[in-house]
C-alpha positions in Angstrom: -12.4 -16.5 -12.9 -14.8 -13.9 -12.4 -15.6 -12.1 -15.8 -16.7 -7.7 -15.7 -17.6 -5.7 -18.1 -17.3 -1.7 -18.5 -20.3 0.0 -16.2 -19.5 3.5 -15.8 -16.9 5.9 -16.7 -16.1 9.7 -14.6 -13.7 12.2 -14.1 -12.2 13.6 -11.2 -10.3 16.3 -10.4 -8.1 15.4 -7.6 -6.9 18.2 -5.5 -3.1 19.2 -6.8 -0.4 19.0 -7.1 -1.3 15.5 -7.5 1.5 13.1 -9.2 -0.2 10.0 -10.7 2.2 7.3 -11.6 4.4 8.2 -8.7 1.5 7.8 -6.0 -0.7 4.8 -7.6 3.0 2.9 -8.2 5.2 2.0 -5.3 8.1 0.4 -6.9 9.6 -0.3 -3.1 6.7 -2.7 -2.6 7.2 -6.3 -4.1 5.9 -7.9 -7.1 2.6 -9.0 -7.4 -0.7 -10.4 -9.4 -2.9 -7.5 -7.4 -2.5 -4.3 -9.3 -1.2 -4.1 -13.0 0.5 -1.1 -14.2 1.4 1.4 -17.1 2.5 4.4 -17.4 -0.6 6.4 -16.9 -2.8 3.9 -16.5 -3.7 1.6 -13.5 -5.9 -1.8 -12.8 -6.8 -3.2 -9.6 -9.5 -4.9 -7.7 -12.0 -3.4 -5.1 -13.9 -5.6 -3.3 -16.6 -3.2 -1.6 -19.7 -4.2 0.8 -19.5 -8.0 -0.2 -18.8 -7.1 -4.0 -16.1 -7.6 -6.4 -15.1 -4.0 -8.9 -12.5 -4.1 -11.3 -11.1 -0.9 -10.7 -9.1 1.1 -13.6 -7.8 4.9 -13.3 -6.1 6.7 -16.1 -4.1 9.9 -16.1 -5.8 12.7 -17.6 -3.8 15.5 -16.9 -0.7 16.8 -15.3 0.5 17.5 -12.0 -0.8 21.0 -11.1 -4.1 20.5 -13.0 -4.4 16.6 -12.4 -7.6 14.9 -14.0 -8.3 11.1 -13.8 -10.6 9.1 -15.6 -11.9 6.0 -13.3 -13.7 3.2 -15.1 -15.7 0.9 -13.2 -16.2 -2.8 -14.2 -18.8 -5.0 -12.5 -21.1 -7.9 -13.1 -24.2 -5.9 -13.3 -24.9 -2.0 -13.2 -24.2 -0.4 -9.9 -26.5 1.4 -8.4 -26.2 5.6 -8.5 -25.4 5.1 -4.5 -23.2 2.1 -5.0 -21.0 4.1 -7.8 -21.1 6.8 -5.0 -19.7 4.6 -2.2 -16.6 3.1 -4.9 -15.8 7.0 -5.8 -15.8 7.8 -2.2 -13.3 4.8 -1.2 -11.1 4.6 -4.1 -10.6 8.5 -3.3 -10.0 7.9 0.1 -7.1 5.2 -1.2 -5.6 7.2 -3.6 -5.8 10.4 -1.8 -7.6 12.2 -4.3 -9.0 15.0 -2.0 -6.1 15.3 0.6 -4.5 18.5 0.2 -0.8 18.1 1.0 0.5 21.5 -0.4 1.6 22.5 3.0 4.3 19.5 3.1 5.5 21.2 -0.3 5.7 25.2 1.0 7.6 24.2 4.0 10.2 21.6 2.6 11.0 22.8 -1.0 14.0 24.1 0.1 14.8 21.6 2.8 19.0 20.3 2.0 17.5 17.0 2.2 14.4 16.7 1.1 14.1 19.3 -1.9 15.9 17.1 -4.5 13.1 14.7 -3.8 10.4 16.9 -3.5 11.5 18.3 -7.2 11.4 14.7 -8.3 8.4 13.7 -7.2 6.3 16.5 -6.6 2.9 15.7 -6.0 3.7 12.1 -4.6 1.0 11.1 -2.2 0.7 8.3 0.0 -1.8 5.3 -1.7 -3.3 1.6 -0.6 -5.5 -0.3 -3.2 -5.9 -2.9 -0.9 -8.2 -2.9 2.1 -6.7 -2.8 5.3 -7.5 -6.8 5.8 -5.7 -7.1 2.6 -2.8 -5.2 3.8 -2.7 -7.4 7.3 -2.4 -10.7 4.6 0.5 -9.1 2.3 2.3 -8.2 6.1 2.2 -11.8 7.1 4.1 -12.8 3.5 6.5 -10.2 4.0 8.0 -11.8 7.6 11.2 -13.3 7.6 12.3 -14.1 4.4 13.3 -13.1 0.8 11.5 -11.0 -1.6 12.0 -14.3 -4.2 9.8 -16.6 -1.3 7.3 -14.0 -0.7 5.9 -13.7 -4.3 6.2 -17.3 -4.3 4.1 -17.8 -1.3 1.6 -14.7 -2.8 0.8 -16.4 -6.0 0.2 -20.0 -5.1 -1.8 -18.7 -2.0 -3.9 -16.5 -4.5 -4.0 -19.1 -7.2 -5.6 -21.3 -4.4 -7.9 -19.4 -2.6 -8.1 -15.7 -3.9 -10.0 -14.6 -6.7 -8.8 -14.0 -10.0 -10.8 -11.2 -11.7 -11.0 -10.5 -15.7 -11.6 -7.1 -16.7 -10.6 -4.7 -19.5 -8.4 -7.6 -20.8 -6.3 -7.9 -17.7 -6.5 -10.4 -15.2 -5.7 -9.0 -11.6 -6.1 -11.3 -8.2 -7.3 -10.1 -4.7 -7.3 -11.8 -1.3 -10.0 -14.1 0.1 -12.1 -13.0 3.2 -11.1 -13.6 6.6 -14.5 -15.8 7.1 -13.1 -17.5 4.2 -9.5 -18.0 5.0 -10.3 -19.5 8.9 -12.2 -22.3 7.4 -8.9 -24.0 5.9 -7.6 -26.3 7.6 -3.7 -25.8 8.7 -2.5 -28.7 7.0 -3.6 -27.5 3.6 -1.9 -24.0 3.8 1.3 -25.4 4.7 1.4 -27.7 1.8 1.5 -24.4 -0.2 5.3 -24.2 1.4 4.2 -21.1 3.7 5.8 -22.4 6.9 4.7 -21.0 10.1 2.6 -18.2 8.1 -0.1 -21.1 7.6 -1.1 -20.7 11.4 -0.9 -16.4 11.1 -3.2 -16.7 8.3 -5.9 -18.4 10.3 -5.3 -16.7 13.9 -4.7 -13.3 13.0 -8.1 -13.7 10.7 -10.0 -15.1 13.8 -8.7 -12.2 15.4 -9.7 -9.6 13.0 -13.4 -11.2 13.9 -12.8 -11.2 17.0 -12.0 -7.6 17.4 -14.5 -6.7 14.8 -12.0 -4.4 12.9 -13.8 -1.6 11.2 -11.7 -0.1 8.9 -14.1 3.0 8.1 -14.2 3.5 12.6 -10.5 3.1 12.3 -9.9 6.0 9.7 -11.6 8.6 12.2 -9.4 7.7 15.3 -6.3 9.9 16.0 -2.9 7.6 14.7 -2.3 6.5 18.6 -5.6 5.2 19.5 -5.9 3.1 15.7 -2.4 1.6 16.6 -3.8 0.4 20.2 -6.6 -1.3 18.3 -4.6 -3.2 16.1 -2.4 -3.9 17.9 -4.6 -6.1 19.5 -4.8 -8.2 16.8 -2.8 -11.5 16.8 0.5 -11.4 15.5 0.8 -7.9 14.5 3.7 -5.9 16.0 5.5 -3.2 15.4 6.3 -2.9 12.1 3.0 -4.4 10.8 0.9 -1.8 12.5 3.3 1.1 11.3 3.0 -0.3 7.6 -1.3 -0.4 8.3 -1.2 3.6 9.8 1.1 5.1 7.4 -0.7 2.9 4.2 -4.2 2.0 4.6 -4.9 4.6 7.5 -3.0 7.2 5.9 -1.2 8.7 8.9 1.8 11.3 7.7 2.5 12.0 11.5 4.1 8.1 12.3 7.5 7.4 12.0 8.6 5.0 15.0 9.6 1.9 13.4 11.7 0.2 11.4 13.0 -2.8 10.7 16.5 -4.0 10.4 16.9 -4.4 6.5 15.1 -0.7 6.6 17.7 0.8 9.1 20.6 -0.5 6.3 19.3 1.5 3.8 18.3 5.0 5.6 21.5 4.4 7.0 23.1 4.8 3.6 20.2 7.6 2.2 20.0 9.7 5.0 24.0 9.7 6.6 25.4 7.8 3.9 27.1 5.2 6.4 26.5 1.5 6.7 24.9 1.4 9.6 23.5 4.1 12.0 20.9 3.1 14.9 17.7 2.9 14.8 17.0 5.4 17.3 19.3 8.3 15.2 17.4 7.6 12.2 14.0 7.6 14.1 14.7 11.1 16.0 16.4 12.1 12.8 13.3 11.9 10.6 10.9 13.3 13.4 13.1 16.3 14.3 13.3 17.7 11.4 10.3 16.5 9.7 7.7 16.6 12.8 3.8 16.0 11.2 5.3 15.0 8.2 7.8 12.5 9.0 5.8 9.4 7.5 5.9 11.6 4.4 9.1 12.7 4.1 10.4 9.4 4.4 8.3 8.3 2.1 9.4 10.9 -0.3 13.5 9.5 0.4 12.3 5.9 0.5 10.8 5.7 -2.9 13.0 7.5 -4.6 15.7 5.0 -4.8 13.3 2.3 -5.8 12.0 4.5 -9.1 16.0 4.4 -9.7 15.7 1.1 -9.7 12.8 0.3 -11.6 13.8 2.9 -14.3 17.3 0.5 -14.7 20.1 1.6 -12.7 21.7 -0.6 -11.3 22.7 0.1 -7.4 24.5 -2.8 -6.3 24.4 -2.5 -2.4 20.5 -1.6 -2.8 20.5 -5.5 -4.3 22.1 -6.6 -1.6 20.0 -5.5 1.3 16.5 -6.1 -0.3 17.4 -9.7 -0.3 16.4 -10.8 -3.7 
């Protein structure tokens, strides 16, 4: 347990429209001990230049004049450059100073995307993990049920991640790939991970290896990151697409999706069963173009709030494989 206490306190004014619960909260992502949320209010853990932050952001204002309050909690009192550097990253994750008002003048009165947009206006795209992070919660989601992956999550975190106390919350964040290579096999798979035990430890001696830079990475145009990572063991298609669009930000990807995905666009885009892949891929780009990752987005989430907020969709249940 790692203990923080309250540092420093600021305001920013993030670029609007800017919708806060909608963009730190993705309800289509699965359960877990990293982030804990409220309405209007956020906690979660940045681990920046070899230290640990508990990270907490409150809502301040409203969607066309947005104002959040980010606390920072560390073991001892950051440095004016190191409260920079946080301010500077959690921005960049949150997408405080992306102005996306472009997406909202050319779609609000899309036939398809408009409800969506008047739901959720000001949605952007957000990653409070670190791309390595990202990379480790891919490798859960593989093959199996939402029930086995926050199985696998927690004991794996209980084990070897680092629990962090602040603000009377206790929030959990990933261990380092230097870290995680020096287990051996044997002891990740008694923590009932299966073949994940080995992808743990070769796709972090990869990410060595190719001495992934995550800051180099945010500068390159959206093909050239996905040729470097996908150099990186065990990461395919649908890994590298969830890495652009999330950690790297990239609006203009949409080229991927996997087969329990295809069910449900297949339903919220043509509402059939089942359309191909390749429809729903040139379906999204065509009419979309830059903003495809977006849009989707926008369509994707909106289903899972539903959820959340209680309503009860019984093929939805079906297909995310509870």
């Amino acid at each position: 347990m790692i203990n923080l206490n309250k540092t420093f306190s600021t305001t920013l004014k993030p670029i609007p429209p800017y919708n806060f619960d909608s963009t730190v909260l993705k309800p289509a992502h699965y359960p877990d001990p990293l982030k804990v949320y409220e309405a209007g209010k956020y906690w979660f853990v940045l681990r920046l230049n070899k230290k640990v932050y508990g990270i907490k952001l409150l809502n301040k204002g409203v969607v066309n004049k947005p104002e959040i309050q980010i606390v920072i909690f560390s073991k001892t009192k950051p440095s004016q450059n190191e409260i920079k550097d946080i301010i500077e990253e959690v921005s960049y994750r949150f997408e405080f100073q992306r102005d996306i008002s472009e997406f909202f003048k050319k779609f609000k009165k899309d036939k398809v995307l408009s409800p969506f947009i008047k739901r959720w206006y000001g949605m952007h795209g957000s990653c409070a993990q670190d791309l390595y992070g990202l990379l480790m919660i891919g490798i859960f989601l593989q093959n199996t049920v939402i029930k086995r992956t926050v199985q696998m999550t927690k004991n794996m975190l209980e084990k070897y991640g680092i629990k962090v106390k602040f603000d009377n919350k206790e929030v959990y964040y990933f261990w380092t790939p230097e870290e995680i290579i020096k287990i051996p096999e044997k002891e990740l798979r008694n923590l009932k991970v299966g073949y994940r035990a080995k992808l743990f430890i070769k796709l972090s001696q990869s990410f060595i290896k190719e001495k992934i830079n995550e800051y180099e990475l945010r500068q390159l145009p959206v093909e050239e990151a996905k040729e470097r990572l996908l150099k990186l063991y065990g990461v395919g298609p649908e890994t590298v697409r969830i890495l652009l669009v999330e950690a790297l930000h990239h609006y203009d990807i949409f080229d991927h999706i996997a087969p329990w995905q295809q069910k449900i666009y297949s339903r919220l885009l043509f509402n059939k069963k089942l359309v191909s892949v390749d429809k729903i891929i040139k379906y999204v780009n065509s009419k979309w173009g830059e903003w495809a990752g977006l849009a989707a987005s926008y369509i994707w989430e909106n289903i899972f709030w539903k959820r959340k907020q209680g309503k009860k969709i019984d093929w939805l249940e079906k297909e995310i494989r509870l």
